[in-house]
C-alpha positions in Angstrom: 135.0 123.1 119.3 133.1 125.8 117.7 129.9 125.4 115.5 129.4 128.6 113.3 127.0 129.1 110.6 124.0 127.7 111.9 122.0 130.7 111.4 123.0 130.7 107.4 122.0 126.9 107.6 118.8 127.1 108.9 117.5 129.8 106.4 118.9 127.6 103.7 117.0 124.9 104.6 114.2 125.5 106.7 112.6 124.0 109.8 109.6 122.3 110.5 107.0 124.6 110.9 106.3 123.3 114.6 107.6 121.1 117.3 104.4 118.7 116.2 105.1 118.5 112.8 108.4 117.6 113.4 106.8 114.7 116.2 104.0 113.9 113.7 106.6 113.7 110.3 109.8 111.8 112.5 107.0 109.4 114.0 106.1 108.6 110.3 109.1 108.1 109.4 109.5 105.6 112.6 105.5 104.3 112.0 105.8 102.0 109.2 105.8 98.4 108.7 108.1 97.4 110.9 105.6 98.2 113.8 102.5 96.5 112.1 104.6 94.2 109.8 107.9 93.1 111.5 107.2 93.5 115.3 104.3 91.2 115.5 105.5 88.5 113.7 109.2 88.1 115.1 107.7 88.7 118.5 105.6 85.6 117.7 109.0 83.7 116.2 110.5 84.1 119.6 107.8 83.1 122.1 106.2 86.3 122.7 105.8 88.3 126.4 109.4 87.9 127.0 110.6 88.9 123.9 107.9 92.0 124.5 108.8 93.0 127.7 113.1 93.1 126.5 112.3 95.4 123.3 110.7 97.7 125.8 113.7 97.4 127.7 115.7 97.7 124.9 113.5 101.1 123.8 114.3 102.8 127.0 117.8 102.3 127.5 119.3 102.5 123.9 116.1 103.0 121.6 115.6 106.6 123.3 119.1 107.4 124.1 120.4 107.0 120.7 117.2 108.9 119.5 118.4 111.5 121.2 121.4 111.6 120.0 120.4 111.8 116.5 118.3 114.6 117.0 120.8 116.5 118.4 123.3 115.5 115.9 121.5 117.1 113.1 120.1 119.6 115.1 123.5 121.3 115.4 125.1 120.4 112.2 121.8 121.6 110.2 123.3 118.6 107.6 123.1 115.6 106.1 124.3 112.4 108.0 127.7 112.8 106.4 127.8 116.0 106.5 126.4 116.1 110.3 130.1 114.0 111.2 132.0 116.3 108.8 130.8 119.3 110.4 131.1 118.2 113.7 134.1 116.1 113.8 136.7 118.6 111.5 136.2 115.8 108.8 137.9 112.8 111.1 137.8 110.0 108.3 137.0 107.7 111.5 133.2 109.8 111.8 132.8 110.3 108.4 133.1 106.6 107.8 129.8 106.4 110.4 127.8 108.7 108.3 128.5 106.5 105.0 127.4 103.8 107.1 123.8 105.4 107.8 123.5 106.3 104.5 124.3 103.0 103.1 122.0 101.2 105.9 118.7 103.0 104.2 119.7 102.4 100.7 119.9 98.8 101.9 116.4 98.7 103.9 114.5 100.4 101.3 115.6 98.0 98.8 113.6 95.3 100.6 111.6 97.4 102.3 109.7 98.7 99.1 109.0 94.5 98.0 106.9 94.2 101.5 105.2 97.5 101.2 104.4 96.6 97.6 102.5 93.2 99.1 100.7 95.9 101.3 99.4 97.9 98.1 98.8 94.5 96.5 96.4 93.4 99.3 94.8 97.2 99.5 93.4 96.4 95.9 92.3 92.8 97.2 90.2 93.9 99.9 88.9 97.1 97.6 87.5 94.4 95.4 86.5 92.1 98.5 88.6 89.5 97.4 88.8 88.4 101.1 85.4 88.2 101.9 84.0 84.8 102.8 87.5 83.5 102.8 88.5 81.6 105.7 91.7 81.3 107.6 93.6 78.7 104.8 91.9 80.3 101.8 93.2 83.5 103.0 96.8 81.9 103.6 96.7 80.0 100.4 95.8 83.7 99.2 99.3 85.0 100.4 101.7 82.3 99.3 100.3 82.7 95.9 101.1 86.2 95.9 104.8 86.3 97.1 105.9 83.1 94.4 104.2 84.8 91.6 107.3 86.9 90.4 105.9 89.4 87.9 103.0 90.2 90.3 106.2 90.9 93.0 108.7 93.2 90.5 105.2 95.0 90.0 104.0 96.4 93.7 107.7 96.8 94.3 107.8 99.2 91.0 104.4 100.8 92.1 105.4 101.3 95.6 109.3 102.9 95.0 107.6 105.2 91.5 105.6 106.4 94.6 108.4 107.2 96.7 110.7 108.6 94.3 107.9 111.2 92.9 107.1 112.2 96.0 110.9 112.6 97.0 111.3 114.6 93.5 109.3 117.2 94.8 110.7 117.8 98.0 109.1 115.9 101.4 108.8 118.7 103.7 106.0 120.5 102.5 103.9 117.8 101.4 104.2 115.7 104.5 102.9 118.5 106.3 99.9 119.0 104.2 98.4 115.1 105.0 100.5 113.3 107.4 98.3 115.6 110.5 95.5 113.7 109.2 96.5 110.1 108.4 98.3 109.2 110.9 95.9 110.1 113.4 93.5 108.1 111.3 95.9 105.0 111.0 95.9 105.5 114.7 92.1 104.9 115.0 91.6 102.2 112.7 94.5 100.4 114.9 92.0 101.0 117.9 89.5 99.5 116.4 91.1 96.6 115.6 92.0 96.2 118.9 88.2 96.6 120.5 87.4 93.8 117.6 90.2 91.3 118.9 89.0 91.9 122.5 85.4 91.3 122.0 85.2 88.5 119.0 88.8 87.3 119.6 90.6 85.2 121.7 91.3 88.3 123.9 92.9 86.0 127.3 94.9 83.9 125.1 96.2 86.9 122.5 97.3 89.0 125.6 98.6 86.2 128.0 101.5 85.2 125.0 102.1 88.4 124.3 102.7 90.0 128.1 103.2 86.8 130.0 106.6 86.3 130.0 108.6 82.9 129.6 112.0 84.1 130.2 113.3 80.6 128.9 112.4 81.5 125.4 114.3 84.6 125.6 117.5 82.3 126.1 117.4 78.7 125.1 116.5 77.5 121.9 114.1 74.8 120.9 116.8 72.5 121.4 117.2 73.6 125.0 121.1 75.6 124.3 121.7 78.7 125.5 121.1 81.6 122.2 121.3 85.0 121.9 119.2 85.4 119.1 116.0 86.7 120.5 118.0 89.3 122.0 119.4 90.5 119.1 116.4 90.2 117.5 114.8 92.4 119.9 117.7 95.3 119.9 118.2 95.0 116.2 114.4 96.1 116.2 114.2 98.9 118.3 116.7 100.3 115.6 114.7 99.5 112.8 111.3 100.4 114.1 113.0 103.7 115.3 114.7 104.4 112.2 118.3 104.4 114.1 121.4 103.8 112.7 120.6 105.1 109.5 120.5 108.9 109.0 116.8 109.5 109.1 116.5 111.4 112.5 119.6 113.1 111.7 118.1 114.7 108.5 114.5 114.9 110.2 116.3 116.8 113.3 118.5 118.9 111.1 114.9 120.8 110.5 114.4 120.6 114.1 113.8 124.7 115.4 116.3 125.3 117.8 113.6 126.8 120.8 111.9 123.8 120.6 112.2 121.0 123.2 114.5 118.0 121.7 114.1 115.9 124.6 109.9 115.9 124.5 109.8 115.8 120.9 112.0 112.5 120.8 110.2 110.8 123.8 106.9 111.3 122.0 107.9 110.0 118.7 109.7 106.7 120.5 106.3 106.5 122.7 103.8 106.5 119.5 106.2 104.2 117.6 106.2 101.8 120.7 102.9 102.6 121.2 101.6 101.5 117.7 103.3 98.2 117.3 101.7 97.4 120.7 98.5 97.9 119.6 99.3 96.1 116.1 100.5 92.7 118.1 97.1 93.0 120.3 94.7 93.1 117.3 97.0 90.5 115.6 97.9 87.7 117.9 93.8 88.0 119.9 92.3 87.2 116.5 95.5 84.6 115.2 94.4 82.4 118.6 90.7 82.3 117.7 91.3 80.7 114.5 94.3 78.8 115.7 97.1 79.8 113.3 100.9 79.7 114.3 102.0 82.8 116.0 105.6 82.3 114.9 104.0 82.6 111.1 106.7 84.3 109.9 106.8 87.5 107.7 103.2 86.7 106.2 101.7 87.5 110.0 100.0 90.6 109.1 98.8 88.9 105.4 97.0 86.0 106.7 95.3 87.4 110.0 93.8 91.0 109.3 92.3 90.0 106.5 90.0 87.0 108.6 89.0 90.1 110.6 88.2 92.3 107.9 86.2 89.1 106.2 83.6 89.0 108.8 83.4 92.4 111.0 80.5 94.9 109.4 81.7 97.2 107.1 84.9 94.7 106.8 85.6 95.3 103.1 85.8 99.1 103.8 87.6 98.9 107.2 90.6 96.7 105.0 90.4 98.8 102.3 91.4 101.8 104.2 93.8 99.6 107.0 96.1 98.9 104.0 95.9 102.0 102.4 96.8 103.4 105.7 99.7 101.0 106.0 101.0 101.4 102.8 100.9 105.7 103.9 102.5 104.8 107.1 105.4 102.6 104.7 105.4 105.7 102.6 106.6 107.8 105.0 109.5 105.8 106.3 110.5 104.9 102.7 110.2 108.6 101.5 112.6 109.3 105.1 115.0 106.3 103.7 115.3 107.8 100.3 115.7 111.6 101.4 119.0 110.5 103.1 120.5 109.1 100.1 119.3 111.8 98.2 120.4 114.7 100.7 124.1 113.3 100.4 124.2 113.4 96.8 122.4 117.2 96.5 124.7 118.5 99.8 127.7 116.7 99.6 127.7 116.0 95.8 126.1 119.1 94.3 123.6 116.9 92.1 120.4 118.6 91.0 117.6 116.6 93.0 115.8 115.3 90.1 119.2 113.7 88.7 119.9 111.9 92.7 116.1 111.0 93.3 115.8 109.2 89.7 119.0 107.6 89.5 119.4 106.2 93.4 115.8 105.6 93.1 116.2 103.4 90.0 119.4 101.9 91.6 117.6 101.0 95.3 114.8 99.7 92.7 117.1 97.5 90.5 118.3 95.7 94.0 115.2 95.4 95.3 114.1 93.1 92.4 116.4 90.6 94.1 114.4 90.2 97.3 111.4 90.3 95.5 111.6 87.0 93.3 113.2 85.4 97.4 110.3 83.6 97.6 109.7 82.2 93.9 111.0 79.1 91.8 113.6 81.8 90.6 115.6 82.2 93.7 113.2 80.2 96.7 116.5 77.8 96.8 118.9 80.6 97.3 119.8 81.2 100.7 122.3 83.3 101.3 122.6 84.0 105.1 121.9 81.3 108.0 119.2 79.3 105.2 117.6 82.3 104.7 116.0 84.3 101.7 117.6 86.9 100.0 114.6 88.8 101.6 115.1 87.8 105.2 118.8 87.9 104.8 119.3 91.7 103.8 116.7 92.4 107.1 119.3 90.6 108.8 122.3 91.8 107.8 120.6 95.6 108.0 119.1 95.1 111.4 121.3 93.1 113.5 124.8 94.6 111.7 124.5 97.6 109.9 122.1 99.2 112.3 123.7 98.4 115.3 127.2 99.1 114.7 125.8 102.9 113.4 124.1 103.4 116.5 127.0 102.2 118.3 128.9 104.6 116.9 126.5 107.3 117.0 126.0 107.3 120.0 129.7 107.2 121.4 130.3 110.8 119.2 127.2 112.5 121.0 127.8 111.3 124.1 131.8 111.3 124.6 133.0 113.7 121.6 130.5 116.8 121.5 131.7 119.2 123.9 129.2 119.0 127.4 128.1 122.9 126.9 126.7 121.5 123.4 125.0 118.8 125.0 123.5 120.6 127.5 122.3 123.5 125.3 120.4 120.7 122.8 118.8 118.9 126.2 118.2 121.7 128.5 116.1 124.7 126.3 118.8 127.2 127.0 120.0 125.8 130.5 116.1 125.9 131.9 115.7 121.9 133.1 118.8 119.6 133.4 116.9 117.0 134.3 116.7 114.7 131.3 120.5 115.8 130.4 121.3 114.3 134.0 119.5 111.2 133.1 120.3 111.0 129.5 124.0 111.2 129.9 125.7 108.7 132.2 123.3 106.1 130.1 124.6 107.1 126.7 128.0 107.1 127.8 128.1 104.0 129.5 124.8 101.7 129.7 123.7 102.1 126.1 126.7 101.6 124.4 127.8 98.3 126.3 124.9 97.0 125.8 125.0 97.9 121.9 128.7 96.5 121.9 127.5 93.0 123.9 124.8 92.3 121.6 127.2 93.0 118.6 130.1 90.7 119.9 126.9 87.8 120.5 126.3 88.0 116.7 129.9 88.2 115.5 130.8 85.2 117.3 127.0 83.2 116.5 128.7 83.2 112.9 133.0 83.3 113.2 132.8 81.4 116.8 135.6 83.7 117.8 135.3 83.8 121.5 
């Protein structure tokens, strides 16, 4: 199989203008709310260290791997997810049915996405007018509840935040990531340590960290009820796509601008280790301060609503350390959701021929027009309306992305890299020119064998927790 015209591709489209702006824009895209947002609270829904200790398991041997793969992917296709498959697959309907599927996975998480970033912008104007301050813990939960049933209030942050991302998308993300993202991610970065230090020192720092890295393997497998589930299990591998942006075309686009002397393999282990990295430090700051003031840690998607802001209420400088957390936050959102909509988009301009004003408007306004439905999931309008397993439209879209959509991508994904590129491919992307086989040798027999089974297991757990098939 021969790959010609990359040359003609990559002066078409560019590259990122170093290996670190590639690390620094990708790990945006993988930095977002599901490390601050998502991680913390589902890892408090399923009993904590256990559930920790199997997403980092779950990182290493399918997170990375299928990382990889994406990177490489685009890398040598220089294309869009569909176009990636149709390149490098001679148009096998089979392939190009995968990259549909990673296109349609981020036009389905950035229609939900966007209504939980918007509650981030909505509570980066709260604690800009110290609307938090001298609150205590139920004020401050009271505080939340009020905001997600209040429906006009929810169609408007989810219209500020995805008018944000389209304009931004209009203009093209490349160059104006790399103007600001070097600076506010590092600073997102620091603010996150700080956190930290203040759950340590005025948290419950023995209590936070003992649930969180302590395991109890029994809540990894039996439910309250004492029977055997598979649910935190998929919970855990269905995040490690998400919080990776897997499964759904955004590394494939992101390494498409990937230069080809640069080193694919370090470039993907250090976006997977700040991504890992930063929902780590999220869960510490979160769960040592949710134990001081004795709140649930399985709270549920209003975690990171109804704890930061008791920190922010009584550290020094509290109203200006929030203020700039959640504008941080809704940045770090920004940046995946910008990633999630320049996939869609890139189909429609490569694929399609549309101009880019003509895709970004009208997928924007259609992701947008969905979206309303998981913002009114928590109002009188559609509170009772529970689609999937008596959950809200909300909560069952993240499921059906994450544990479905997501996974069965991946799965996919990574079978083509591993078992249909031919091996000189491979080992070009992995080795810089032939140099170091090492992390080929490694990556290899566990993306052709260990990742995939354990993609395919954890897909055959859910199909069966719903049809009871097997």
């Amino acid at each position: 199989m021969e790959y010609n015209g990359n040359e003609n591709d990559v002066s078409a489209r560019g590259l990122w203008s170093s290996r670190l702006m590639f690390i620094l824009a990708a790990a945006g895209s993988a930095i977002g709310l599901g490390n601050i947002w998502k991680f913390p609270y589902i890892a408090g829904r399923y009993g904590g260290g256990a559930f920790v200790l199997f997403y980092l398991l779950c990182i290493l041997v399918v997170g990375l791997p299928l990382l990889v793969a994406e990177i490489m992917i685009g890398r040598e296709a220089r294309k869009n997810p569909v176009g990636a498959f149709a390149k490098l697959s001679k148009k096998n309907p089979l392939w190009l049915g995968v990259g549909f599927l990673g296109v349609a996975s981020g036009f389905v998480i950035l229609s939900y996405y966007s209504v939980v970033a918007g509650w981030n912008v909505d509570y980066f104007t709260k604690s800009a007018s110290g609307e938090f301050m001298g609150k205590d813990a139920e004020a401050i939960s009271a505080l939340f509840d009020k905001t997600i049933t209040d429906p006009w209030e929810q169609i408007g942050w989810h219209t500020v935040f995805m008018v944000a991302t389209i304009g931004i998308v209009i203009f093209g993300v490349k160059e104006g990531l790399e103007r600001w993202i070097g600076i506010l991610m590092p600073l997102l970065f620091i603010l996150l340590v700080v956190l930290v230090v203040y759950g340590l020192i005025e948290g419950d720092a023995k209590a936070g960290l003992t649930y969180l890295f302590v395991p109890d393997w029994k809540k990894l497998v039996l439910d309250e009820a004492g029977k055997f589930t598979a649910r935190p299990m998929l919970e855990a591998m269905g995040h490690a796509f998400f919080t990776l942006s897997l499964g759904m075309g955004a590394m494939i686009t992101y390494g498409s601008y990937l230069g080809d002397d640069e080193s694919l393999p370090g470039a993907a282990v250090m976006v997977a280790g700040l991504d890992t990295l930063i929902a780590m430090l999220a869960s510490i700051a979160i769960f040592t301060i949710l134990f001081k003031y004795n709140l649930d840690p399985a709270g549920g998607p209003g975690l990171l609503f109804k704890v930061l802001p008791l920190a922010f209420a009584q550290m020094p400088l509290g109203r200006l350390m929030g203020t700039a957390f959640f504008l941080l936050i809704a940045f770090a959102a920004l940046t995946s959701a910008i990633s999630l909509l320049e996939v869609v988009v890139a189909y429609f301009i490569d694929d399609r021929k549309w101009a880019r004003r003509v895709a970004t408007l009208s997928l924007g306004a259609v992701i947008w027009f969905l979206g309303i439905f998981s913002a009114l999931s928590y109002t009188e309008i559609f509170n009772d309306f529970k689609p999937f397993e008596g959950k809200q439209i909300l909560d069952s879209v993240d499921l059906l992305a994450t544990n479905y959509m997501l996974p069965i991508g991946g799965f996919f994904i990574i079978i083509f890299a591993a078992w249909r590129l031919k091996g000189d491919v491979v080992l070009k992307q992995l080795t810089e020119g032939g140099k170091r086989r090492t992390f080929h040798d490694l990556w290899l027999p566990i993306a052709r064998y260990v990742s995939p089974i354990l993609v395919f297991i954890v897909i055959m757990f859910m199909i069966n927790q719903h049809l009871g098939i097997f």
